[in-house]
Each structure stands twice: as structure tokens, then as C-alpha cells.
C-alpha positions as CSV (number, residue, x, y, z in Angstrom):
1,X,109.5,138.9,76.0
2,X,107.3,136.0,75.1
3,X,108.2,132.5,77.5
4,X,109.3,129.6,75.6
5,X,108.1,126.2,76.3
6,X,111.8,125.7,77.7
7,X,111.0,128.1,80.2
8,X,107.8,126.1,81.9
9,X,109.9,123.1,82.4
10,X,112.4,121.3,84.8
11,X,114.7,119.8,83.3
12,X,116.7,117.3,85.5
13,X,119.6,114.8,85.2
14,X,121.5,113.1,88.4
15,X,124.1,110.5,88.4
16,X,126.1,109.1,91.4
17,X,126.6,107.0,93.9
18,X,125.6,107.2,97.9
19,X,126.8,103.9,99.7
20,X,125.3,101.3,98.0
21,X,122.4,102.5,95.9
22,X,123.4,103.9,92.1
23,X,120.9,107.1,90.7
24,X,120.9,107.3,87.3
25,X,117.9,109.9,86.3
26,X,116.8,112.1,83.7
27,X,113.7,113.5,83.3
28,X,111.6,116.8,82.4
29,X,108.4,118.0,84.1
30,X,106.3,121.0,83.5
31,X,106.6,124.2,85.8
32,X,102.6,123.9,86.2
33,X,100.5,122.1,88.3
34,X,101.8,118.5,90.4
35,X,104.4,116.5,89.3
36,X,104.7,113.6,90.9
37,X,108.1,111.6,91.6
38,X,106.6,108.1,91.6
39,X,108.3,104.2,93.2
40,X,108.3,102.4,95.7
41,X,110.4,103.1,98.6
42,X,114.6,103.1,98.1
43,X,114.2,103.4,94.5
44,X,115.8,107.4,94.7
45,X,112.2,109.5,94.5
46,X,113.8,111.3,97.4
47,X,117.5,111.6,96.8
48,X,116.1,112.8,93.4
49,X,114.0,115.8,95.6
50,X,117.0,117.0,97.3
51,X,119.5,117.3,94.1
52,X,116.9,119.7,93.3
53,X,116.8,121.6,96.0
54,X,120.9,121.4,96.5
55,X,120.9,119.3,99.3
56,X,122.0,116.5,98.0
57,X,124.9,116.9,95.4
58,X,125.7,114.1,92.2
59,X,126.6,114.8,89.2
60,X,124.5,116.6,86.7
61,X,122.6,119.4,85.3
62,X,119.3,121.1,86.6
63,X,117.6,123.9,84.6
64,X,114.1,125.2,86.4
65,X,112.3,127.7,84.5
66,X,114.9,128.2,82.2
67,X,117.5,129.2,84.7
68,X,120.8,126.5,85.4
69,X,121.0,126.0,89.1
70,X,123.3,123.2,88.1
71,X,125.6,122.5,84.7
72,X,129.0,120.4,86.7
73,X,130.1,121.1,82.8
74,X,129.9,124.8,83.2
75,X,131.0,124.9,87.2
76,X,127.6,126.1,87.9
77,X,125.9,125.1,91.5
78,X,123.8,127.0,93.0
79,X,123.9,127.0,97.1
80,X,120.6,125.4,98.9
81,X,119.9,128.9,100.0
82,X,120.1,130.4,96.6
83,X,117.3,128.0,95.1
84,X,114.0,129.5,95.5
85,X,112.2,126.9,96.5
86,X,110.2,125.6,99.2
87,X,110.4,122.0,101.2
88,X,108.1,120.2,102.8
89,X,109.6,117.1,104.5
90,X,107.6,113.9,105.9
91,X,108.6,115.5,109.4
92,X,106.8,118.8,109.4
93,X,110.2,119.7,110.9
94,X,107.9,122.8,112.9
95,X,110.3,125.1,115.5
96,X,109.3,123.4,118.8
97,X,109.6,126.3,120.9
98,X,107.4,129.1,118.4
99,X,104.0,129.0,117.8
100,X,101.8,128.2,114.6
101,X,102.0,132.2,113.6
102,X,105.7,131.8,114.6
103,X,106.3,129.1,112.4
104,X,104.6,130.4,109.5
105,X,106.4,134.1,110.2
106,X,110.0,132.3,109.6
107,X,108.9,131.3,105.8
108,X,108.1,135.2,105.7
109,X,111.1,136.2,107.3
110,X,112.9,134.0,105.1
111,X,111.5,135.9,102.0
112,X,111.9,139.3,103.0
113,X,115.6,138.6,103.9
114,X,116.3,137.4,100.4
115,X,114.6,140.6,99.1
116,X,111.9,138.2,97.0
117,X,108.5,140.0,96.9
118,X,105.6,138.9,98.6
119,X,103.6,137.5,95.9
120,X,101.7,134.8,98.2
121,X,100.5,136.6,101.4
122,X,100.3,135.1,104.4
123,X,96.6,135.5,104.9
124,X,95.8,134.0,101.3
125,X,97.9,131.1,103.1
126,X,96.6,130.9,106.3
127,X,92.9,130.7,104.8
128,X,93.6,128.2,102.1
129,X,95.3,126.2,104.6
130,X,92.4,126.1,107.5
131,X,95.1,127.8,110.1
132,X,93.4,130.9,111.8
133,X,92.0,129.0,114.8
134,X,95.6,127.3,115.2
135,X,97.9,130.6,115.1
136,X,98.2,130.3,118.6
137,X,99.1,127.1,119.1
138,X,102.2,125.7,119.6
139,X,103.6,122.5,117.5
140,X,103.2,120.0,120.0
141,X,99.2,120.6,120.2
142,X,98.5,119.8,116.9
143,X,97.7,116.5,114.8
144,X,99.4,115.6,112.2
145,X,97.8,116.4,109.7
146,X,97.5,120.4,110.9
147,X,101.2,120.0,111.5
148,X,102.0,119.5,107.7
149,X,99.9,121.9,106.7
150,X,101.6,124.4,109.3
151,X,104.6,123.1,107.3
152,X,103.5,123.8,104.0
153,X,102.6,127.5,105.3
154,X,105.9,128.5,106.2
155,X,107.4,126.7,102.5
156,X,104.9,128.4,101.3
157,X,105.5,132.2,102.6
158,X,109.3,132.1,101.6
159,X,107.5,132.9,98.5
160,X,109.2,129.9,96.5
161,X,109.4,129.4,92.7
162,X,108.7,125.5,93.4
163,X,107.2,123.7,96.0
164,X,108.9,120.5,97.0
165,X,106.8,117.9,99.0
166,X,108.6,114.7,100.2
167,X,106.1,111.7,101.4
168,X,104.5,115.1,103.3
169,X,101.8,112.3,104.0
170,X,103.4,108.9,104.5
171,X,103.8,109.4,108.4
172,X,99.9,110.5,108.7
173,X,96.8,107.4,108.8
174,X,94.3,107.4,106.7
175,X,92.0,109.8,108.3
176,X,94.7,112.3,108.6
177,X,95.6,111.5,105.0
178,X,92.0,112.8,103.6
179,X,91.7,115.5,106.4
180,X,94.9,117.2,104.4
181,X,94.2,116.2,100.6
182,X,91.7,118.5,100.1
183,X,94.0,121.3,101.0
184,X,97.1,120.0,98.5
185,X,94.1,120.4,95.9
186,X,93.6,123.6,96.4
187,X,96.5,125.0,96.5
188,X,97.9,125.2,92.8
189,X,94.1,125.8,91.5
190,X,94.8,129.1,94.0
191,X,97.9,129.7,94.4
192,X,99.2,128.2,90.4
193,X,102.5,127.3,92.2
194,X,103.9,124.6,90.6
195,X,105.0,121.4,93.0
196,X,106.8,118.2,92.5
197,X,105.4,115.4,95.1
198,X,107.2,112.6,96.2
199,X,105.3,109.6,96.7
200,X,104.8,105.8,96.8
201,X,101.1,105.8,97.2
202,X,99.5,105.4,93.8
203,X,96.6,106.7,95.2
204,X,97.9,109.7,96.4
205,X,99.4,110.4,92.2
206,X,96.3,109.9,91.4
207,X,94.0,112.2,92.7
208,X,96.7,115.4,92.9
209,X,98.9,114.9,90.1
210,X,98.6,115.7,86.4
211,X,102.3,114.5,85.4
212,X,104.5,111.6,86.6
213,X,107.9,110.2,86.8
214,X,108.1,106.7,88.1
215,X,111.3,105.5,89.2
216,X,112.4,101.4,89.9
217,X,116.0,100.8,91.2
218,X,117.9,104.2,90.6
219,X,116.2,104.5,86.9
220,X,113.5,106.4,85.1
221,X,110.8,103.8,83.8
222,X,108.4,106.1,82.0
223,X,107.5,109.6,82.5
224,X,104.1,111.5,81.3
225,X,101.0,112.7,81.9
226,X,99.3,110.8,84.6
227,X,96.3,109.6,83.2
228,X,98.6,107.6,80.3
229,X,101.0,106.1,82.4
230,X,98.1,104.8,84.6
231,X,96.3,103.2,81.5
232,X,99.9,101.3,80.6
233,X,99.4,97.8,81.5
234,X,103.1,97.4,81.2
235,X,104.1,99.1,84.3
236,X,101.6,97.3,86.6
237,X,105.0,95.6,88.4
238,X,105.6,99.5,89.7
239,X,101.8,101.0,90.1
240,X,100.7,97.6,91.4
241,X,97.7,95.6,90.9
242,X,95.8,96.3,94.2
243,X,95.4,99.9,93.5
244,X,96.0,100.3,89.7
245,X,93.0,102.0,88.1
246,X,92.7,104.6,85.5
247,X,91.2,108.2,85.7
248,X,87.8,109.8,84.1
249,X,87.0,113.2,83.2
250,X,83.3,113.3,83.6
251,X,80.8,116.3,84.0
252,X,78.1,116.7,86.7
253,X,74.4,116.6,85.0
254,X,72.0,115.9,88.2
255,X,71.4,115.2,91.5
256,X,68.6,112.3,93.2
257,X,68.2,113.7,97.0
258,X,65.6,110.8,98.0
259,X,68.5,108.0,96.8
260,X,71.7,110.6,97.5
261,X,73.3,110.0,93.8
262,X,75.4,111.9,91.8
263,X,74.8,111.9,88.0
264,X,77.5,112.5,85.7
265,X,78.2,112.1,81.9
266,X,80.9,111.0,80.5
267,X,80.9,111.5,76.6
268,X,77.3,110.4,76.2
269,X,77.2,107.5,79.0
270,X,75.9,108.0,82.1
271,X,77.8,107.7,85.4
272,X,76.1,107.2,89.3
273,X,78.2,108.3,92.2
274,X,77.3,108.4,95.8
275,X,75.8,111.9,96.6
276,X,78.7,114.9,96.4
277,X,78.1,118.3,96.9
278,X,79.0,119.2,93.4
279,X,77.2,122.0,91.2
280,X,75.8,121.3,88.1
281,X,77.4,121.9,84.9
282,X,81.5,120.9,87.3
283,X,83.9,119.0,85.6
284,X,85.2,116.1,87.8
285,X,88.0,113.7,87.9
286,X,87.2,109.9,89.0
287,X,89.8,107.6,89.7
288,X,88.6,103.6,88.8
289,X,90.5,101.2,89.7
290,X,90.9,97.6,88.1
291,X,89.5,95.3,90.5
292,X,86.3,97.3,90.8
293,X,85.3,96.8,86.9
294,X,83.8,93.5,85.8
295,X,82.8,92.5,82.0
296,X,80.2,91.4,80.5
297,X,80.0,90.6,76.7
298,X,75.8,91.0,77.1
299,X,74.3,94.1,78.7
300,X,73.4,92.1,81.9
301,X,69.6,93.2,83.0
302,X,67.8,92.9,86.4
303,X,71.5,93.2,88.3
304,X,72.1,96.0,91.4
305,X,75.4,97.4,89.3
306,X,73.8,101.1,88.4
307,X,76.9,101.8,86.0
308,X,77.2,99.9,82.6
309,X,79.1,101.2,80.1
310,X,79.5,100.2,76.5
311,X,83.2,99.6,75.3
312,X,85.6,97.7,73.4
313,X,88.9,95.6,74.3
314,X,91.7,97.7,73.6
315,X,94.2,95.4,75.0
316,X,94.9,92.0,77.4
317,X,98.2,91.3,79.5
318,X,97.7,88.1,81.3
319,X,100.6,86.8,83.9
320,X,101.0,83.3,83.1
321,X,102.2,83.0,86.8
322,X,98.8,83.8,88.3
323,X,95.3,83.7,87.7
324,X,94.9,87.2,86.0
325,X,94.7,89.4,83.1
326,X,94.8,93.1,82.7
327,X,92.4,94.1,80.4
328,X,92.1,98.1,78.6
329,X,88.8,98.6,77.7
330,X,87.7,102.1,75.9
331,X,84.4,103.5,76.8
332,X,84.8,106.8,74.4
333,X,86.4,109.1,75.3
334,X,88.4,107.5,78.1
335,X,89.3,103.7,79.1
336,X,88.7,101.5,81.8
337,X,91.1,98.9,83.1
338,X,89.9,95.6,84.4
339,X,91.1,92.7,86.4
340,X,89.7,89.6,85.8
341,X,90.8,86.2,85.8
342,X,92.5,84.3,82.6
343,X,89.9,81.6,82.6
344,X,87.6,84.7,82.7
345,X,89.4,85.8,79.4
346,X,88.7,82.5,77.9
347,X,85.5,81.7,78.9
348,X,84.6,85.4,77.2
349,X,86.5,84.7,74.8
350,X,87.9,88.2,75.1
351,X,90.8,89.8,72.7
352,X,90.9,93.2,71.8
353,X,88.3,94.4,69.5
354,X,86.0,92.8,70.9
355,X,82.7,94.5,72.2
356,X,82.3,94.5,76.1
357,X,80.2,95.9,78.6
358,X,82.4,97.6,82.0
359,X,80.3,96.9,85.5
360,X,81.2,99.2,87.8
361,X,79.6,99.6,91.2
362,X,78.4,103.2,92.4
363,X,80.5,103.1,95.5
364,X,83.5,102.0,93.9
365,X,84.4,105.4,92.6
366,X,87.4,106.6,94.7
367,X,86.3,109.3,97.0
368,X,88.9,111.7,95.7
369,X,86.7,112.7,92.9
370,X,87.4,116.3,92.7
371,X,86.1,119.0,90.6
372,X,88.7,121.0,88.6
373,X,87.2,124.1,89.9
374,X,88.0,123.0,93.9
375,X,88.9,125.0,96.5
376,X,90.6,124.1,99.8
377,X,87.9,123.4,102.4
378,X,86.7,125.8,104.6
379,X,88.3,125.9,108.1
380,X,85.4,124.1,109.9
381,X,86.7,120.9,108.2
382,X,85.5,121.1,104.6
383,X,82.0,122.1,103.2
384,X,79.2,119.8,104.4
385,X,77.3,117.9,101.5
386,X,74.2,119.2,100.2
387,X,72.8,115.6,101.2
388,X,74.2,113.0,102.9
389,X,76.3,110.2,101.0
390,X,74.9,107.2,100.9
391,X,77.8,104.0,101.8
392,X,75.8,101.4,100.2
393,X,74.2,102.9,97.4
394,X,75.0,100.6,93.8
């Protein structure tokens, strides 16, 4: 029997009270790829994650995959142990006292008792996840970065439906954070395991997610693909001005090993990238972000900006409490945002319609430019470029 669209979704609604904070949340998500549960801290992402998973009980109704795992209408709640789903907390949460193959043996075990066929093996897993030289190793030898991934092993081998991941990096720095993001990449291009991620890192919703629910206070805001809700200049109060930016599909057309840059094209313009170990022909996702765009209404010459792309205003927000504007610029094809000043505005005489040239610097595309084909690096750390990157290339 043919799947309906109904049956690729989750479909969520939570109202209660715990204390002093009020959730009031309804959303749907697709059952494919990352989903992101977006806000800034206290504003329910998590208490939101573990309705889902039955830890948490409010008031409500949850369908996931077309199945009800809870209608309070209908008396229907499913137990925490009857949801097939996999969590992955901000503490790993590893068994102190069993190894890394002990660890990841309890998802297994968890599976088998429940009678759910292995459709994920464990060596699929432990390869995907960089853990072979590790199986021996017990919790307290690792980083943190290999203990969430250890973590995300055993969620992963009770063979779950859905994947729920709860700030799994919030607690790691920011080494630790890109030592792991590869591997969250990887996974659903492999493994096409649907997740929902719980995050307040812009950044992080970025580069993994392809859907989004942001959250303020106990409330939706908006929900959608990401790449729309990041080009909303309305919601910058929630994704934040420091990090807001915009995301670019763009394909690789050529390589320059004596400067290490990346070509790309993005619907006719060309893009410049420090060097990435990207084959020709690979689609790739780039996240910009506003304050690394100028404009320009003249296509400036004789300037160390390699990246100049023709656009036109789409739209301006300016904050009449600070000095900025928010600016929506489309380059064909995809936009650009920009954060500029309000005198800048002025002076430019900007207003949508209006033609503009978008600067962008080489080096400020966000090194979580992926290709849609990527795998999960290899377990010596990740594949070495073909050349080396070069940090101060324009």
C-alpha cells in the first residue's frame, strides 16, 4: 500500500505547565532528514524532545509516521519503552563500568529484546561513527566528542524509527564540536534515519538541518524549511544578528592548487572558497552569514574581495534603536543577507529594487560547506585535503 504524505510526518502538539514555564506547541516535521528544534535556552526545545519520546507527559496529541503514540482524547499513551526511538542526551549518559563495544552492545540488546529487526548493523555503525580503535576503551578514556558519538552508537543500534538528539553538542568546545559534525552529516545521507536536533546554536541548524521549528517563550514562532526561515529578516530577535546568514546551493567547477581555491558556480556567478577536497561536478551547501557581505551599488575594481556578485534589494529592516539594517539581496537563484549600517542605507540610497553588488570575502564562507553526497570521515580523523587550505586567501 502506497505511503501517504501523512505518513512521512510528525505531527506534534504539547500543552502544560511544569513550575513556572507554560508550553504551548504545535508543529509538523518531516520523517526525512534533520529537523531541528530551534531557541534559545528555557524557551521548551527540550521539554518539547521528551513529550516525544514519553518522558515528559502534557497534554496533547503526537502522531509519528502515521502511528498515535499520543491522542489524551482517545486515552492513547504510549510507554517510553514502547516508542521506537533513540536518545541522545548532552550527557552521553555512557555505562561507566562497560566498555565502548559494551556500550554500543546495550542499544543491540535493547533491539533484539523488543523483537525489532536489525535493519542498522552494528558494523555499518561502528564505521560511520570512527569507533573501531575505541571498542576497547572504557568511557572514562575518551573525549568528548568520541563519547557522543559512542552515544549515538548505542541510540542508534536499538534500531529506532527516530533519532532524538538533545544539545548532543552544547557541553563539547569548539574543536570537539567540528571533530563530531562531520559524523551527524553522515549519518542520514547513510543511514536515511530521520532525526529531530535540539539546538540553540544557529550555526549548528545551519549546516545539519533541512527543516526548523524555532521556539521563543513556550510558543512556536515559525516553522519551515531552513534555508527560508534563515532568509526571514523578521525573526532576527531569535536567530540573532552575530550569526544570522543565509545558505547557498552551489556546484564545484575547478580547483587552483598554486593559490589553494575552490571554484564554484552558483547559477551563472562564480564563487572562490579556500581549497576543499571536493570533486568536480559535487553539489555544496555554503552558509553566509550577514556581517560578512558588504554592498556596493558599482562593481568596485582593483579591491582584494575575490567574490562579487550581481543582485538586487529584495528587502531592508533597519532597528531604529541601533545603527543597522538588514538587508535581502537576491543573487539568482538564491539571496544573500547583509548587515550594514543605516547611514550606509542612506548614503546608498538603498531600497529594494534597487541593483547592488554583494562583496563577500573567500574566507568568509563558513567551513561547514558540505557536499550533499558526504560521507562521515574516515576513522583517522576525516580525509586529508587534496591541498592544503589556505587561511588568508580573499
Amino acid at each position: 500500500m502506497a505511503m501517504t504524505m501523512e505518513n512521512h510526518r510528525i505531527e506534534a502538539a504539547f500543552t502544560g505547565t511544569l513550575g513556572d514555564f507554560s508550553l504551548d506547541v504545535a508543529f509538523e516535521a518531516p520523517m526525512r532528514g534533520i529537523a531541528a528544534l530551534f531557541g534559545a535556552s528555557g524557551c521548551g526545545k527540550s521539554t518539547t524532545l521528551r513529550c516525544i519520546a514519553g518522558l515528559q507527559r502534557l497534554s496533547g496529541r503526537l502522531v509519528v509516521g502515521g502511528e498515535v503514540w499520543q491522542d489524551d482524547d482517545a486515552g492513547v499513551f504510549l510507554k517510553p519503552h514502547r516508542r521506537p526511538v533513540g536518545v541522545v542526551f548532552q550527557d552521553a549518559s555512557l555505562f561507566p563500568h562497560l566498555s565502548v563495544r559494551g556500550n554500543l552492545l546495550y542499544g543491540a540488546r535493547r533491539a533484539e529484546r523488543s523483537g525489532v529487526p536489525p535493519a542498522i548493523r552494528s558494523r555499518d555503525v561502528i564505521a560511520l561513527l570512527g569507533l573501531g580503535h575505541l571498542l576497547d576503551r572504557a568511557p572514562g578514556a575518551l573525549s568528548g566528542g568520541e563519547r557522543q558519538r559512542v552515544a549515538v552508537g548505542r541510540a542508534l543500534l536499538s534500531q529506532p524509527r527516530l533519532l532524538l538528539m538533545d544539545e548532543p553538542l552544547s557541553s563539547l568546545d569548539r574543536m570537539a564540536k567540528d571533530e563530531i559534525l562531520p559524523y551527524f552529516e553522515g549519518l542520514h545521507e547513510e543511514l536515511s534515519i530521520p532525526m529531530l536536533y535540539v539546538s540553540h546554536d544557529i550555526a549548528e541548524v545551519a549546516r545539519l538541518a533541512d527543516w526548523a521549528v524555532i521556539l521563543s517563550s513556550g510558543r512556536k514562532l515559525a516553522e519551515g524549511p531552513v534555508r527560508d526561515l534563515l532568509e526571514r529578516l523578521d525573526l532576527w530577535p531569535e536567530t540573532g544578528r552575530f550569526e544570522a546568514g543565509v545558505l547557498l546551493t552551489a556546484r564545484v567547477t575547478g580547483h587552483d592548487r598554486t593559490y589553494s581555491v575552490t571554484y564554484l558556480d552558483h547559477h551563472g556567478q562564480t564563487i572562490s572558497m579556500p581549497a576543499r577536497d571536493l570533486a568536480i561536478g559535487a553539489e555544496v551547501r555554503l552558509r553566509v552569514r550577514a556581517r560578512d557581505v558588504s554592498l556596493a551599488t558599482r562593481r568596485p575594481e582593483a579591491i582584494s574581495v575575490r567574490n562579487i556578485l550581481s543582485g538586487t534589494v529584495v528587502e531592508i529592516a533597519e532597528d531604529s534603536d541601533t545603527a543597522y539594517a538588514e538587508t535581502l539581496i537576491d543573487i539568482g537563484g538564491g539571496r544573500l543577507r547583509a548587515r550594514v549600517t543605516r547611514q550606509s542605507v542612506a548614503d546608498l540610497r538603498l531600497a529594494p529594487g534597487a541593483p547592488v553588488y554583494a562583496l563577500v570575502k573567500s574566507i568568509a564562507f563558513d567551513r561547514g560547506t558540505l557536499s550533499v553526497a558526504a560521507t562521515a570521515p574516515a576513522e583517522t580523523g576525516g580525509r586529508k585535503p587534496a591541498f592544503p587550505e589556505n587561511g588568508d586567501g580573499r
